[in-house]
N, C-alpha and C positions, 0 to 999 in steps of 0.2 A: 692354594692353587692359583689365586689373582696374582699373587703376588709372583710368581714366576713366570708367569705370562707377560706381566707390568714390567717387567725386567728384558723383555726379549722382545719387545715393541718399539718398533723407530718410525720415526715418521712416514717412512716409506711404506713399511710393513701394515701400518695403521692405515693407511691411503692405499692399499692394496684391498683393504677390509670396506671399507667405505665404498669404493667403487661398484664390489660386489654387489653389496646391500643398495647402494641407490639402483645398480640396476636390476633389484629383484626386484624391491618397492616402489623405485620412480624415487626423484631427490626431493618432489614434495611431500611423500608418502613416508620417507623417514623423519625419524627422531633421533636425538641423539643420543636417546634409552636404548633405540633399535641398534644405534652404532656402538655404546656400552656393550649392550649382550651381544653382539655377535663378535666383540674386540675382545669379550672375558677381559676386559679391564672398564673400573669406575668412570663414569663421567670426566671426574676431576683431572684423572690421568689421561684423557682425550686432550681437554685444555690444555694439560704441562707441553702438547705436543703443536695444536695448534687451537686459534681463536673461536671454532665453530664446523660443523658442516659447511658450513659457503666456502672456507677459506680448503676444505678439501673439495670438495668441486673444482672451485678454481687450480687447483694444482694439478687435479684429473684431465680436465678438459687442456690445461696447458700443456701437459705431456702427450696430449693426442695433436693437437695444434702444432707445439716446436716439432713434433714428426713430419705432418704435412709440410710447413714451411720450409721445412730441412731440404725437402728435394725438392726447391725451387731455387735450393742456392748450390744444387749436385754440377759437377760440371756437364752432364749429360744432358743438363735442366737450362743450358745456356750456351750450348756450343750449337752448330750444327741446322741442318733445317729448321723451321717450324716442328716442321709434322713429326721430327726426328725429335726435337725438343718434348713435342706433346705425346706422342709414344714414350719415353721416358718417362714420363708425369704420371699418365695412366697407368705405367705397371708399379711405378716405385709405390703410387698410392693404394695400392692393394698388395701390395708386400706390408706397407706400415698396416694398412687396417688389418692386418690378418697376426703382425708383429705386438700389436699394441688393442687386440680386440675389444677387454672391457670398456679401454678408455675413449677411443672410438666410439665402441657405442653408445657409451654414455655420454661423447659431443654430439654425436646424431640424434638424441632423446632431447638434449632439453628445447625447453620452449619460450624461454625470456619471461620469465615470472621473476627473476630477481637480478640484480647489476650482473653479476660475474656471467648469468644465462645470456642477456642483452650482448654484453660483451664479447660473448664465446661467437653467439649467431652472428655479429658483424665481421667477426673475423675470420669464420667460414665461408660468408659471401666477398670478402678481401681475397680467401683461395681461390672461391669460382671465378673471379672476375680475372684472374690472373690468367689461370686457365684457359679463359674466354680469348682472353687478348694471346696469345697460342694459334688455338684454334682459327683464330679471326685472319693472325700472318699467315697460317698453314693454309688457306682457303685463299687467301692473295695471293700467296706464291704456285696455287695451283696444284697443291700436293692433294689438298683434301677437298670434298664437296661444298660447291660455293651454293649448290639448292636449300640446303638446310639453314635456316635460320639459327647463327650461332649462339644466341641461348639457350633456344628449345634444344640445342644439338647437345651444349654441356649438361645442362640437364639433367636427358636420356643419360647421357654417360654415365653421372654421377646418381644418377638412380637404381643404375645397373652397378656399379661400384658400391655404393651404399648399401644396396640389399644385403651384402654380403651378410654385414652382423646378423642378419635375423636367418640364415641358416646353416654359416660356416661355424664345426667345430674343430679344433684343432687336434689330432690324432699324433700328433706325433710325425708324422710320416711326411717328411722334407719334400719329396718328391710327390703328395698331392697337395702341397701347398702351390707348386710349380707347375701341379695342373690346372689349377682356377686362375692362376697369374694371369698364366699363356692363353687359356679362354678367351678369358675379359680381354687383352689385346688383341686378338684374334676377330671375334664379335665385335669389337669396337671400331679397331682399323679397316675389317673388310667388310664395314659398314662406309666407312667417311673416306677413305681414300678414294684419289679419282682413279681410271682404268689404266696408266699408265702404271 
């Protein structure tokens, strides 16, 4: 029975499994026994695929990451007003967390207990900062509220963005995916836009 499972395991499908488990357990609360049994393939055959649990973390976390970054290099994410630019930003980022939800969550979980953690959280505040600097043009240019303090403002945003993982399930159904989008844009912009 290992044996046809061992057979139908790629690294992909193996790091689909992993992700699962660090996010039932927490990635300090696994093992690589825990990742064994829940992969129904041996330790050793974990290794043939890669070095460790860190080395799939880091692969998890990168594929929630190149998401993020990705729509910072959309043309949508670069043309245009600020505010127009930053309304892009905040929906494409709740299309990926909702596209990519394990991996997501498990970039929003860790806590820099080992390099790749350290690494992940500096390059989550490389997003916000980015963001920030959006936000900061969009309030120069007079599109968005210059009252809010632009970090406290990103923030909020990404607090309300973020939560998402801890109650979105995905059903299936395209169209209430494209209802919590529209929300969060919704709440967000008719929060920071000024009255014009």
């Amino acid at each position: 029975m290992t044996t046809a499972k061992r057979d139908t395991y790629t690294p992909d499908t193996l790091l689909t499994v992993a992700v699962r488990v660090f996010n039932e357990r927490g990635y300090d609360g696994t093992s690589m026994e825990h990742l064994s049994k829940a992969a129904g393939i041996s330790k050793s055959s974990i290794y043939h695929h890669v070095s460790g649990k860190e080395e799939l973390l880091r692969r998890a976390v990168s594929r929630a990451l190149d998401g993020l970054f990705g729509i910072l290099d959309e043309e949508h994410a670069r043309v245009g007003t600020a505010a127009e630019q930053l309304e892009h930003v905040v929906r494409r980022t709740v299309e990926v967390l909702m596209a990519e939800l394990p991996y997501v969550t498990l970039l929003l979980r860790v806590r820099g207990n080992t390099g790749t953690e350290r690494w992940a959280l500096e390059r989550r505040r490389e997003f916000d900062h980015r963001v920030a600097e959006l936000l900061r043009a969009a309030a120069a240019e007079g599109d968005v509220r210059g009252d809010v303090e632009v970090r406290l403002a990103t923030r909020l945003v990404f607090g309300m963005v973020n939560s998402i993982v801890e109650w979105y399930r995905p059903d299936g159904r395209g169209s209430a995916e494209r209802e919590v989008v529209d929300a969060v844009v919704r709440l967000v912009f008719g929060g920071l836009r000024t009255g014009g």
